[in-house]
MARBA-3410 file (N, C-alpha, C, O; in Angstrom, 1 decimal):
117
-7.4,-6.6,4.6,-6.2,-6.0,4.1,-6.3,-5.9,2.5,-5.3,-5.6,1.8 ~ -7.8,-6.2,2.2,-7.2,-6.1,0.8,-7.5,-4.7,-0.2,-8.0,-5.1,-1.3 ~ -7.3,-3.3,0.0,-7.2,-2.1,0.2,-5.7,-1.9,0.2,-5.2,-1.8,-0.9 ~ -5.0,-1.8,1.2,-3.6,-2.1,1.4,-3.0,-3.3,0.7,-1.8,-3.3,0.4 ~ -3.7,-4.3,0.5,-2.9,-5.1,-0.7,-2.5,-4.2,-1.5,-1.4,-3.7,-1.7
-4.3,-4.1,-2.2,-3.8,-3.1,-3.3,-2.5,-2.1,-3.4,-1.4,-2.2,-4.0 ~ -2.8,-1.6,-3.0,-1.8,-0.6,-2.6,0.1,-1.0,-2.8,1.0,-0.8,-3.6 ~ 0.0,-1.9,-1.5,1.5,-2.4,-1.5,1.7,-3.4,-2.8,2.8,-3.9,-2.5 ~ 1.5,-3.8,-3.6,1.6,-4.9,-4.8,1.4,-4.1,-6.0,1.9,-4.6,-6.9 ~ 0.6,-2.6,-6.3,0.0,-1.8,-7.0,1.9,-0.8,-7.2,2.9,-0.8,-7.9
1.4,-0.1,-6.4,2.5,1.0,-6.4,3.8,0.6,-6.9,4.3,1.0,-7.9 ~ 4.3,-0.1,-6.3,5.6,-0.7,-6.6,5.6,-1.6,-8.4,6.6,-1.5,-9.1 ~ 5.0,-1.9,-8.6,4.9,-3.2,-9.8,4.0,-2.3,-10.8,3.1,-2.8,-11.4 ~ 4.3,-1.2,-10.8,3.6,-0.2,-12.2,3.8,-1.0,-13.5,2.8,-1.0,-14.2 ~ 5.0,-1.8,-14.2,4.9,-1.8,-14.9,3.8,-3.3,-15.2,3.5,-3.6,-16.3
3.6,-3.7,-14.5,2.3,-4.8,-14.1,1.0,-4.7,-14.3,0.3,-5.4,-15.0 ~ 0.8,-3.7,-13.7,-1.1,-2.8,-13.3,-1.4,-1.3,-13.8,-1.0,-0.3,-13.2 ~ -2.0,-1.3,-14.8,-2.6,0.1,-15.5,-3.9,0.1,-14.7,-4.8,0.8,-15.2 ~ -4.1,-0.3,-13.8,-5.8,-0.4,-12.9,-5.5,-0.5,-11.1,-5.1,-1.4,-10.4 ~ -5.9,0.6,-10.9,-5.7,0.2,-9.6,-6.9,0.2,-8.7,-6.9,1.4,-8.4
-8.1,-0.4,-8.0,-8.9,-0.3,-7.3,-8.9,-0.1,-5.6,-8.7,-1.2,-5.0 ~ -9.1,0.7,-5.0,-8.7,0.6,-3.5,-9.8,0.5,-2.8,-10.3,1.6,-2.6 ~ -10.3,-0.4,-2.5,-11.6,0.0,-1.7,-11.5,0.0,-0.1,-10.7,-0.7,0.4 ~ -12.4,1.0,0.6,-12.4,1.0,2.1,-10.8,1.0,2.6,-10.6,0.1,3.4 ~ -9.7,1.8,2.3,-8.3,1.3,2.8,-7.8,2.7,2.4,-8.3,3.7,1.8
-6.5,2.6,3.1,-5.4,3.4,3.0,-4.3,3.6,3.7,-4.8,3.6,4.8 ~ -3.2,3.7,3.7,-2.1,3.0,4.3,-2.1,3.9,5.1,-2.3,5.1,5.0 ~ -1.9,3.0,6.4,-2.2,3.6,7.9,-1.4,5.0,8.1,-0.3,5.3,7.6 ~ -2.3,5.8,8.9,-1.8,6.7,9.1,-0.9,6.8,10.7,-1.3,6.8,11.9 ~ 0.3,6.9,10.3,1.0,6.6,11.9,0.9,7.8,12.9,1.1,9.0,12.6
0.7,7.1,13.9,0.9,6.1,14.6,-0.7,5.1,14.2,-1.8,5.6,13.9 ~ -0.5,4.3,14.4,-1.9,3.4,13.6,-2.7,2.9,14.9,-1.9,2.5,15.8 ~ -4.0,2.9,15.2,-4.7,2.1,16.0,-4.3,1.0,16.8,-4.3,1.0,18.0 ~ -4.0,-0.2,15.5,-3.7,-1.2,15.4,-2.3,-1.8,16.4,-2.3,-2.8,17.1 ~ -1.4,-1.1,16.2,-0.5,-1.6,16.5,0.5,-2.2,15.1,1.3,-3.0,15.4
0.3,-1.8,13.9,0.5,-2.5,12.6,2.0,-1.8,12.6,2.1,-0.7,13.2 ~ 2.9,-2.2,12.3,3.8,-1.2,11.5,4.2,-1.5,9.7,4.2,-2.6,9.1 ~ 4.3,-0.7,9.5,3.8,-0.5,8.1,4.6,1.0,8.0,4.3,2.0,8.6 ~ 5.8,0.7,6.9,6.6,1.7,6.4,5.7,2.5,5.2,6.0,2.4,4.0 ~ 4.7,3.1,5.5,4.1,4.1,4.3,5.0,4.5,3.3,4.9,4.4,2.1
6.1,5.3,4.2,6.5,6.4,3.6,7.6,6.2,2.7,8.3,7.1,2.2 ~ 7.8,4.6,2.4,8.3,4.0,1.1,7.9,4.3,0.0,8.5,4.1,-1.0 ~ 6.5,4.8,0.3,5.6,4.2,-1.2,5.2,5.6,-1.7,5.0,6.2,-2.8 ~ 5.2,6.0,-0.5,4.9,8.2,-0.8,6.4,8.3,-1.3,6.5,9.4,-1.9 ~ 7.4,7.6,-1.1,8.6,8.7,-2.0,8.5,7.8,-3.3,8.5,8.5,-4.4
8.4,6.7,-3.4,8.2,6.0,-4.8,7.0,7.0,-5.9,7.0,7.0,-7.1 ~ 6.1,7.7,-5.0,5.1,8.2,-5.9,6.1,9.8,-6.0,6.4,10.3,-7.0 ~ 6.3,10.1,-5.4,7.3,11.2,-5.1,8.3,11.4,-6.7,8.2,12.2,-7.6 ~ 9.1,10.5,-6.3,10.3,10.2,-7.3,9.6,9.8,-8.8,10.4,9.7,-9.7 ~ 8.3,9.5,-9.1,7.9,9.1,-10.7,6.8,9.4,-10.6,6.1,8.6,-10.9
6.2,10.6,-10.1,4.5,11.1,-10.5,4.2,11.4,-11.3,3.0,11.6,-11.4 ~ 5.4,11.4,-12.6,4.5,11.9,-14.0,4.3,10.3,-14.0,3.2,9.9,-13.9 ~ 5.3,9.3,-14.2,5.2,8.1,-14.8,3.6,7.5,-14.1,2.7,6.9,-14.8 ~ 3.5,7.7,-12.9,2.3,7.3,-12.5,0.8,7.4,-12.9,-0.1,6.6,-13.0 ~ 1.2,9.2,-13.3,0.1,9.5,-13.2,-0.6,9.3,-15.1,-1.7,9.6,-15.5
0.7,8.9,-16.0,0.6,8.7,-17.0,0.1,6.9,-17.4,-0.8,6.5,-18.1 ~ 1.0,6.1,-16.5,0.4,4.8,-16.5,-0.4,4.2,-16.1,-1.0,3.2,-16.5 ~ -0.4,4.9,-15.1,-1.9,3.9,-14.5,-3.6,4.8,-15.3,-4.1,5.9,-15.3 ~ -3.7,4.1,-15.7,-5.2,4.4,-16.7,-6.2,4.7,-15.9,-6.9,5.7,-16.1 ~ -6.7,3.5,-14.3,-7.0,4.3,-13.8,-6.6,4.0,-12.6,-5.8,3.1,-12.6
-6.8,4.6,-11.1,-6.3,5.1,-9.7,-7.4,5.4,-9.1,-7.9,6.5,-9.1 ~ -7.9,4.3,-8.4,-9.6,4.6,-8.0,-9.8,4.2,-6.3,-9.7,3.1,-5.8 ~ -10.1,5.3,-5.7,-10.1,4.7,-4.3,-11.7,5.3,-3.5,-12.1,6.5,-3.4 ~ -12.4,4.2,-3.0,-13.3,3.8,-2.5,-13.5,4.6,-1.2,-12.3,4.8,-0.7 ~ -14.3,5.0,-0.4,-14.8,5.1,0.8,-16.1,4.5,1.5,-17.1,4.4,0.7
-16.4,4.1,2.7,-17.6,4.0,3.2,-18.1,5.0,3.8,-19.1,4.7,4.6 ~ -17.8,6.6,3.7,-18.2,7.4,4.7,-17.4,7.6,6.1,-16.5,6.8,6.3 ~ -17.8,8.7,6.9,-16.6,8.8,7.7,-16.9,7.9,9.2,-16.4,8.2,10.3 ~ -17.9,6.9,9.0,-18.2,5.7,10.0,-17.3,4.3,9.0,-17.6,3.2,9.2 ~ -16.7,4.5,8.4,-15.9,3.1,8.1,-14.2,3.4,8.9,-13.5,4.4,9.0
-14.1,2.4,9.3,-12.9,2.4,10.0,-11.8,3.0,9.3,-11.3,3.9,9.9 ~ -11.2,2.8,8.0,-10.3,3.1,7.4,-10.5,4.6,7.0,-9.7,5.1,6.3 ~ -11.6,5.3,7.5,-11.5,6.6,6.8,-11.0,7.7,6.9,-11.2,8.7,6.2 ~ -10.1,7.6,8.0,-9.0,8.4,8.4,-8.2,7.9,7.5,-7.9,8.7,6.6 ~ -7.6,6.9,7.5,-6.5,6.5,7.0,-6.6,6.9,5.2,-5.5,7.1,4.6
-7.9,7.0,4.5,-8.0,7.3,3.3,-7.6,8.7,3.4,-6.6,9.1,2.8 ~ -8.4,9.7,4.3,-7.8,11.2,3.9,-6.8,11.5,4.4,-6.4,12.6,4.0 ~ -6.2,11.0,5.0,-4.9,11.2,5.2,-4.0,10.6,3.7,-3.4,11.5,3.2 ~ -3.9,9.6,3.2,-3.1,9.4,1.8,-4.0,10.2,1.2,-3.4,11.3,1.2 ~ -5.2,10.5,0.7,-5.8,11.6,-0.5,-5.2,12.6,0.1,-4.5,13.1,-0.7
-5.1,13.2,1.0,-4.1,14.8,1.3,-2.8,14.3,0.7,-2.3,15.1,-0.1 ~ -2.3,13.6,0.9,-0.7,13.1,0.5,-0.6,13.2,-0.9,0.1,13.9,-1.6 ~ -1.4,12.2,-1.2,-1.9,12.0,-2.8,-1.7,13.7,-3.5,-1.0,13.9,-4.5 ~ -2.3,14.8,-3.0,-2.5,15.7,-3.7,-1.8,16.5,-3.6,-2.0,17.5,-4.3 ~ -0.7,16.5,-2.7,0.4,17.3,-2.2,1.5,17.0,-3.3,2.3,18.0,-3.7
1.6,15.5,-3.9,2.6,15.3,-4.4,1.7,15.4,-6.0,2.4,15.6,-7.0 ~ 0.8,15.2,-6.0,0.4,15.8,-7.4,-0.2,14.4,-7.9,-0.3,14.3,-9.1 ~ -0.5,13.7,-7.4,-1.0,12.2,-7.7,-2.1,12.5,-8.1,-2.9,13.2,-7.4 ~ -2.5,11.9,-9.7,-4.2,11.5,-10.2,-5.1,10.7,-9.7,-4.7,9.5,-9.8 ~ -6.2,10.8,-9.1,-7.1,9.2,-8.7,-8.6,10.2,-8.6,-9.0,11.4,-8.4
-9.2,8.8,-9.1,-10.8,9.4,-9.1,-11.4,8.8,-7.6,-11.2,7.6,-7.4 ~ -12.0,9.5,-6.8,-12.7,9.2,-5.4,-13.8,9.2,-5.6,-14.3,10.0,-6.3 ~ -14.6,7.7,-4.6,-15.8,7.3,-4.6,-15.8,7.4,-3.6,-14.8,7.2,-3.1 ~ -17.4,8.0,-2.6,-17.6,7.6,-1.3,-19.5,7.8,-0.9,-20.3,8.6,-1.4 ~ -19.7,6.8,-0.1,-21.0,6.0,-0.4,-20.9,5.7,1.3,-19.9,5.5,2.0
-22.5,6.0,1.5,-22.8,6.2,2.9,-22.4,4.8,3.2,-22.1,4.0,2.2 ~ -22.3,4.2,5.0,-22.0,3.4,5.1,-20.6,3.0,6.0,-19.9,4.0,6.2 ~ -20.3,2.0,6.5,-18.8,1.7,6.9,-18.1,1.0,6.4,-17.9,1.2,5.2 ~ -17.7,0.1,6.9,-16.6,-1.0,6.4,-17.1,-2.5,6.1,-16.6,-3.5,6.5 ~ -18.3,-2.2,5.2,-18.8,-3.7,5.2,-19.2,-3.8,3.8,-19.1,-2.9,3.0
-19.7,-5.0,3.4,-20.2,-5.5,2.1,-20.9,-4.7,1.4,-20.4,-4.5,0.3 ~ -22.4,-3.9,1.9,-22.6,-3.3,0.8,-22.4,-2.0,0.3,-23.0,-1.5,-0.6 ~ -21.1,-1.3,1.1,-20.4,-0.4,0.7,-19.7,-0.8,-0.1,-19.7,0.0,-1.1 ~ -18.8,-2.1,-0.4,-18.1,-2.9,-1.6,-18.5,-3.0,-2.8,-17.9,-2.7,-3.9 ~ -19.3,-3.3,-2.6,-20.2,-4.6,-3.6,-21.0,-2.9,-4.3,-21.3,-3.1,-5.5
-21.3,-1.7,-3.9,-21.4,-0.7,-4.2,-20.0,-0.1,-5.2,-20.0,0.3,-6.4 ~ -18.7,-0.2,-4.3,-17.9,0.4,-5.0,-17.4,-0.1,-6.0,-16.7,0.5,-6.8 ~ -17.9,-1.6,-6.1,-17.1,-2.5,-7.6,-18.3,-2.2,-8.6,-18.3,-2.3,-9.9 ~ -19.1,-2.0,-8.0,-20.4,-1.7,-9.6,-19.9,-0.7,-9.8,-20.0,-0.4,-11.0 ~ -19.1,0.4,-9.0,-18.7,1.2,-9.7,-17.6,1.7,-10.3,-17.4,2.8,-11.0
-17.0,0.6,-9.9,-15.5,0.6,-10.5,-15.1,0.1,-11.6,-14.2,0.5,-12.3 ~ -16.2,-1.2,-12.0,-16.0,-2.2,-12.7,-16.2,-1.7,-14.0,-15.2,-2.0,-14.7 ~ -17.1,-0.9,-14.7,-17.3,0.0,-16.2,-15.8,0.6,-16.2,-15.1,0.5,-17.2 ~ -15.4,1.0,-15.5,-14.2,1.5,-15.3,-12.8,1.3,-16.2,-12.3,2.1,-17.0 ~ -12.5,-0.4,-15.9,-11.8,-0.9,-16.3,-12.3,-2.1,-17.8,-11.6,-2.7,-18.5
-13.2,-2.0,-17.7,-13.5,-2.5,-19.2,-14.3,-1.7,-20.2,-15.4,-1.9,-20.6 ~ -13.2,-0.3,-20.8,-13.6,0.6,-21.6,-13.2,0.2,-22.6,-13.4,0.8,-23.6
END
């Protein structure tokens, strides 16, 4: 969950986090697999209601993929379609692979220059 950490602790607490990293994640797309419930569409009106402030504070908004064999990769294009509907900034990484370590450990070398400019 820690993709959707991000996310749920990120969005909400802007004035906290100018850096946001999301790797392999995205808030489920309902009805979810899982059985999770999980109110998304709290966080799509929060981005909704302050997208300038968003897209002004956060420095950066970086979300990860493993390719469309990682479990979460529905759930990523589905929020990047959302994302772009409401006008949301974020730079996208996606790197062959699924939902495992060296798709990670890939997206933090590339995340990481990122955040120490």
């Amino acid at each position: 969950m820690g993709g959707i950490q991000t996310l749920n602790t990120g969005i909400p607490n802007l004035d906290k986090f100018a850096y946001l990293g999301v790797f392999s994640s995205g808030w489920f797309a309902n009805p979810n697999p899982f059985g999770v419930m999980m109110d998304s569409e709290k966080y799509y009106d929060m981005l909704k209601e302050n997208k300038d402030k968003y897209n002004d504070q956060l420095k950066v908004f970086w979300l990860s993929m493993g390719g469309k064999e990682d479990i979460a990769y529905e759930n990523c294009r589905v929020m990047r379609d959302r994302f772009d509907k409401i006008g949301i900034k974020y730079d996208y990484f996606e790197t062959p692979d699924g939902h495992t370590w060296p798709v990670w450990r890939e997206s933090l070398y590339q995340f990481a220059p990122l955040i120490f400019k």
